[in-house]
N, C-alpha and C positions, 0 to 999 in steps of 0.2 A: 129776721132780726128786728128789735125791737128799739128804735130810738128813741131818744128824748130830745122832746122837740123845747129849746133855750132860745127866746130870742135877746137875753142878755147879753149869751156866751157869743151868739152867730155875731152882735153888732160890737163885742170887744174882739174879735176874731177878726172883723171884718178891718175897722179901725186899727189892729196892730197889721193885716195882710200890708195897708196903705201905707203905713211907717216904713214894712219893709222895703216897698213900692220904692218909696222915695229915698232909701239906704241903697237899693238895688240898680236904683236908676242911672246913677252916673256910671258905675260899672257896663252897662247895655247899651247906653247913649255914645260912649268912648268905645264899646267894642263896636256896635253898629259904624263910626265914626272909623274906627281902625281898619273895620272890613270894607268900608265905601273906597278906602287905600290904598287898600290893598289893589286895585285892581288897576286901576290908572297906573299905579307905582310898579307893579310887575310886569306889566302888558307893556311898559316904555322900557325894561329891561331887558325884557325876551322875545325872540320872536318867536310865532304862532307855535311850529312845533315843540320848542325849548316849555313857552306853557305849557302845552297840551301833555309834556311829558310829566311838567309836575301838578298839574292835575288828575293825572293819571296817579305818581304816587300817592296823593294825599288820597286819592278815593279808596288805593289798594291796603293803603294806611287804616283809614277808617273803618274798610272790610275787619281786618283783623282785629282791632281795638273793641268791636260789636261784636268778635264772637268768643275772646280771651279774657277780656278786661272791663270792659262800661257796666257790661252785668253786676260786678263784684261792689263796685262803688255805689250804685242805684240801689242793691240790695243794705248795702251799709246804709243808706238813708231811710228807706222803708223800716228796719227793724232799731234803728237807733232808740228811738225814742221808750219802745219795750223792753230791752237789754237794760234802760236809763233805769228806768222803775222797779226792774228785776234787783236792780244794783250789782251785775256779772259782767260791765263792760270791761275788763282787762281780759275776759276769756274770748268773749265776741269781739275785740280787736283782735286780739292773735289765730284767733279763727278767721277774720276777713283776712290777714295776710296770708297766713298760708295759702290760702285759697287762691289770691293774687301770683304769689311767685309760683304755686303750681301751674298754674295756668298759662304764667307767660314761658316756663318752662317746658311745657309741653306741646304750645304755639312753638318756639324754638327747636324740638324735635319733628314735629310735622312739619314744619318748612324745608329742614336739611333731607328727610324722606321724599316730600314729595317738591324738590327745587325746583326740578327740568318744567314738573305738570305747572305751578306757578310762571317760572317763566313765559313758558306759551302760550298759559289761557289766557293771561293780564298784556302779553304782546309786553313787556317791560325789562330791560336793561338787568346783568347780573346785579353789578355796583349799587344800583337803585335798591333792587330786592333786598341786599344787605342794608344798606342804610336807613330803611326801612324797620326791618328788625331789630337794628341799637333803637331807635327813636321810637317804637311802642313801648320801651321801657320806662323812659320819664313822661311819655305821655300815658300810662296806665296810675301810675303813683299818683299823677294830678288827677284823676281822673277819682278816685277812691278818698285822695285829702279835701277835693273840692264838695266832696256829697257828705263827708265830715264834716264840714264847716258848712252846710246847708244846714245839716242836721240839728246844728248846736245855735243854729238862728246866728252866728255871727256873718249879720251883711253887710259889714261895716269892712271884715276881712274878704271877704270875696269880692267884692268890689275891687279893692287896694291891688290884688293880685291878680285880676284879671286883666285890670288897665295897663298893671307892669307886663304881663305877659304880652299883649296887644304890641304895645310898643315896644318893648325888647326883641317879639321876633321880629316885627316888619325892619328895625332899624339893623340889626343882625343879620338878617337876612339880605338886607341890599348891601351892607356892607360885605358881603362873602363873595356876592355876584360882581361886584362894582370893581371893587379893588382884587380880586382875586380870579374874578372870569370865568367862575364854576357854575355859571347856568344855571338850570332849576337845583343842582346839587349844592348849591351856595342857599336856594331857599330851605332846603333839609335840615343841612347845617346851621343853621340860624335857629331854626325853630329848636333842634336838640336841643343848642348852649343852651335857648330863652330859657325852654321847659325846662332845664333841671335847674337853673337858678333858682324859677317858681317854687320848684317841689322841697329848696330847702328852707323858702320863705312860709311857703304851706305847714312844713313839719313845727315850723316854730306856731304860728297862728293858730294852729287846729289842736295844739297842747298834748298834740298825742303819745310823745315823752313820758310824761308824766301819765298819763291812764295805761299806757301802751305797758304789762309786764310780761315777756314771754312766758306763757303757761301750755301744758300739753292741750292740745287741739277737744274744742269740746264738741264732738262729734254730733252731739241731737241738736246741735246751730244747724249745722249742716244741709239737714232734710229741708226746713224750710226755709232754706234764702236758695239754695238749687231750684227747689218748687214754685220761688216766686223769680230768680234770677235768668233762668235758663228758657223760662219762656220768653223773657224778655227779650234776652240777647238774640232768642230767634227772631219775634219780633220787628228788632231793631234791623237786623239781617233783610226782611221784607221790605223794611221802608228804606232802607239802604240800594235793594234792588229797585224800588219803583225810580227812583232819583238820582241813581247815580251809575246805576250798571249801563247806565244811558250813555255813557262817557266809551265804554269799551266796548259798546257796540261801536258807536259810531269811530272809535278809533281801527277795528280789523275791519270794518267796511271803508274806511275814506281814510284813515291816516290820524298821527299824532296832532296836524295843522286845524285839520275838523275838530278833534277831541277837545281843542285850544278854543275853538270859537263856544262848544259847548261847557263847556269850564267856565266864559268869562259870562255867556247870559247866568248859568248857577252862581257864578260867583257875586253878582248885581242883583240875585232874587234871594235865596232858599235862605244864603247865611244872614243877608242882614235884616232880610222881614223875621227872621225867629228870634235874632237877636234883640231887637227890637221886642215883638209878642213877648219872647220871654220875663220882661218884666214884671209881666203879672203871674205868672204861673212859679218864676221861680221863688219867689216870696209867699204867693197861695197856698202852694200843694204841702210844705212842710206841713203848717197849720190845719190844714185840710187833715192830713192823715192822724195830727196829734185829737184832732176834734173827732175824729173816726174814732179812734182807740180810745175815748175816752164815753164811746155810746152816743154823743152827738149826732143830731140829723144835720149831714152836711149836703143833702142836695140844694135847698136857697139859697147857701151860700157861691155854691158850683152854678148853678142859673144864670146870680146876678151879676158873676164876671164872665160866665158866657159873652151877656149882653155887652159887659164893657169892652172883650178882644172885639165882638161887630163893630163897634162904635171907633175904636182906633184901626181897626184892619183895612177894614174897604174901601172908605175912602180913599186913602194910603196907596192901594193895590190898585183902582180904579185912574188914580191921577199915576199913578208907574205905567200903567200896560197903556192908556190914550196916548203921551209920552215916551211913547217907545225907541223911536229913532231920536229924539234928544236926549233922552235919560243916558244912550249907550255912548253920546258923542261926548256926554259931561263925563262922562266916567271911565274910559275905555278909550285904548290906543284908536288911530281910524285905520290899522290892519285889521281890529276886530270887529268895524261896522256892524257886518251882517248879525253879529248878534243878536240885534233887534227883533227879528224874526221871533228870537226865544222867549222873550220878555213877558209878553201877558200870557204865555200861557205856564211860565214856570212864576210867575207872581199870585194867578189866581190857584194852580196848587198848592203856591205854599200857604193860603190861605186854606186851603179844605187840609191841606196836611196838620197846621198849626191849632186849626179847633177839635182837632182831634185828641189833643192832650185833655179837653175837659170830657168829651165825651168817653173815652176809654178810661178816665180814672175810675169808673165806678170798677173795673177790673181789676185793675189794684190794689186798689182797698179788700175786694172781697178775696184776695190773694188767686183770683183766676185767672191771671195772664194769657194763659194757651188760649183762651178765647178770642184776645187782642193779635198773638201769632196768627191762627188760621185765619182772621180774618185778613191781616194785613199778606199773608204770603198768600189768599187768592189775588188778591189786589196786586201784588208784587208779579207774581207768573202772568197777568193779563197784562203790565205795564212792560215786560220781556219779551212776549209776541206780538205785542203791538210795536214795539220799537224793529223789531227783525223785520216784519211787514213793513213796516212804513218807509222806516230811512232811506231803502235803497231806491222809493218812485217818491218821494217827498226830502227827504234829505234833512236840513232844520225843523220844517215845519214838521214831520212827521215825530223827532223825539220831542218838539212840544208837546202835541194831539197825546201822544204814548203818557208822558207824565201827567198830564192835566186827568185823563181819562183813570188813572188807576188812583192818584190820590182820590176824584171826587166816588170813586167806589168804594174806598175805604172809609172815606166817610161818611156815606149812605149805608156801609155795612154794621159801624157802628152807634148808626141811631134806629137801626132795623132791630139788631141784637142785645134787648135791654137786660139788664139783671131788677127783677121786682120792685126789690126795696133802695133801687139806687134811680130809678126813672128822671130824670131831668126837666126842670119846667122851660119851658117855652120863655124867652123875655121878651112877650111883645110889646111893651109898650116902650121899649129902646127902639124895638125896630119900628113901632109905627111911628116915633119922632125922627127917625134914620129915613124912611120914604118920602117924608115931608122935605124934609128938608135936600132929599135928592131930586127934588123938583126945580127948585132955585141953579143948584149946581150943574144941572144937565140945563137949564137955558143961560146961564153963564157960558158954558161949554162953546154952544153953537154960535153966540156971538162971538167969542173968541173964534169959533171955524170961519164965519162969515164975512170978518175984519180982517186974518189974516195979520195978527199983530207980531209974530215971528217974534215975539219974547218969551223962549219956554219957560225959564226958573220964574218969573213974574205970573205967567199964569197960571203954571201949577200951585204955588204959594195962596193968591186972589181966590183959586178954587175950594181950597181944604178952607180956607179964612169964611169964605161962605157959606159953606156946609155946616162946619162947627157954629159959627155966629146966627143963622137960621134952626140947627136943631138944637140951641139953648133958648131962644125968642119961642119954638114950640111946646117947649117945656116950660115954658114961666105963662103963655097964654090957655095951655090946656093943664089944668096942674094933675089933673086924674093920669097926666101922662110921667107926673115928673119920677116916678119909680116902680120899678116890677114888685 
């Protein structure tokens, strides 16, 4: 394929990516903010098993939403902008819904078929299982309205509704459990109301009313949003195994109590470092695909935000996992201590998980997903016998080792497996200002080891403040370095 190379379009592309940046940002900063919350707030609610149970749902939750429903929305985002130009979106919305209520229709018959096999393999409560089933219904709707509203660049609504969502359910939520005594089934319940409040603020926002007319189903949608949706959601399924089947190991080998302590280190890494990352990707990628379809070369633009997830990532993950026994004590009941154990090694996968979004888009664009599934499902099946080996002579530390070890293969698989015309540049001269200035910060480090100043939040703060304030001083004294 043959691009054209625009450095116009890439720096008005780039310049509107930053806008959305900063449209997107309070919505990430409030959820990051919302999920740092969650965990203190719930962990002082419940006790270890009581978590461990609704960590358990929400994972079992998650299962099925990857393999009924996330597909359907993600593909509404990927062809949106085609459909736009076609000018057939009232048949390509009634095609994404169908597609939607078949799907969770038939998630609903597979579950009543196979209840007993569900039951046993997830170790999970009937009452659960049900509850579970109402609650992928308004979390698949959000799920499909939110990639509509990606789609149509309004960041101004997704913002508004995600920070309602944040705080409606954590506030629902404790109210269900508080006043009511239902345990993790007070956090379920919470999250349903939240979500379907969202889905009728979504239905107004994303105007789909108005484009939405029911017309008979146009069948040749079909082929390729299957062809680009289905690898996905297996995909999804893989990185779903590498991070979270870790939970229902570790619950039929040690109990709901363990599942609980693995819950709260996940829930102190995975959700708020992406939520966080996410700022830049989920503002990037629309633009990204619209510069694809439009013949653009969009690998300089995919490089130069490479470099900027290094430049916000590591440090971040670097002062989390040193920080390890204080980060859990700021954040986490002291029933969940041992958490800590978990820390740096589910902070530095989420980092090799998180740069993966840039390096796997070149698969998306060229619409060959199955490439991103096999890679990620070898990655997945080594991070499932690594956690079976480990847990039971290593216990914590072994579903760290298991997750840390299959992200960072996922992500060596996909800078192994390039597609020609999508090959990615290197940003080194982020990273050689990012060396530099880990120089400063690693002998801060030790002085803070060697003084023993027992003020963590001050020193981790003093750290990042160093790093950043040194690798902008290497950028303004070497200017050959100040851009890739």
């Amino acid at each position: 394929m043959e691009y054209i190379e625009n450095k116009q379009v890439e720096e008005e592309q780039t310049r509107g990516i930053f806008q959305d940046m900063a449209k997107y940002a309070p919505s990430k900063i409030v959820g990051t903010l919302g999920n740092a919350l969650i965990v203190p707030v719930y962990t002082s609610l419940l006790p270890p098993e009581q978590y461990g149970l609704y960590t358990i749902s929400i994972a079992l939750l998650s299962f099925l939403c990857i393999i009924f429903s996330d597909w359907v929305g993600l593909s509404g985002l990927r062809f949106f902008r085609h459909h736009q130009i076609m000018q057939d979106m009232p048949k390509y919305l009634t095609t994404l819904v169908f597609m939607l209520t078949f799907n969770i229709l038939l998630m609903l018959l597979v579950a009543y078929v196979f209840r007993e096999n569900f039951y046993s393999f997830f170790h999970i409560p009937v009452k659960y299982f049900l509850a579970i089933l109402l609650l992928i219904i308004p979390v698949a709707v959000r799920a499909l309205l939110f990639q509509l509203i990606r789609a149509q660049l309004k960041s101004m609504s997704f913002t508004f509704s995600t920070i309602m969502n944040q705080f409606l359910t954590i506030g629902l939520s404790v109210f269900f459990v508080k006043y009511f005594h239902l345990g993790a089934m007070g956090m379920l319940l919470g999250m349903g109301v939240s979500i379907s409040l969202i889905d009728l603020l979504l239905i107004y926002q994303s105007n789909i009313v108005k484009w939405f007319k029911l017309q008979k189903v146009e069948w040749t949608f079909l082929i390729p949003i299957w062809k680009y949706g289905v690898p996905i959601a297996a995909t999804s399924l893989s990185a779903w195994i590498i991070n979270q089947s870790n939970k229902f190991i570790m619950n039929s080998i040690k109990g709901f109590s363990e599942a609980g302590i693995v819950g709260v280190g996940y829930g102190l890494t995975l959700p708020l470092l992406l939520t966080v990352f996410a700022i830049i990707t989920v503002a990037a990628i629309p633009r990204i695909i619209n510069m694809y379809e439009e013949k653009i070369d969009v690998r300089p633009i995919i490089s130069r935000f490479v470099g900027y997830y290094l430049l916000i990532s590591l440090p971040m993950i670097t002062v989390m996992s040193l920080y390890c026994v204080d980060y859990v004590n700021i954040f986490a009941n002291e029933k969940f201590y041992t958490a800590f154990k978990l820390i740096p090694y589910f902070a530095f996968g989420t980092f090799f998980l998180a740069i993966t979004d840039y390096t796997t888009l070149q698969y998306h664009l060229a619409n060959k997903t199955y490439i991103d599934f096999v890679i990620k499902l070898i990655s997945g099946i080594v991070g499932v016998v690594l956690n079976i080996v480990l847990i039971p002579s290593h216990g914590l530390a072994g579903v760290g080792i298991a997750t840390l070890a299959a992200n960072i293969l996922y992500f060596l698989l996909t800078i192994i497996i390039v597609l020609p015309d999508l090959r990615l540049r290197f940003p080194y001269k982020t990273v050689s200002k990012m060396i530099l200035a880990g120089m400063p910060f690693a002998g801060l480090y030790f002085v803070f080891l060697k003084f023993n100043f027992s003020h963590a939040i001050f020193e981790m703060i003093s750290l990042l403040v160093v790093f950043y304030a040194f690798y902008w001083f290497f950028g303004r004294i070497f200017p050959r370095l100040s851009k890739d």
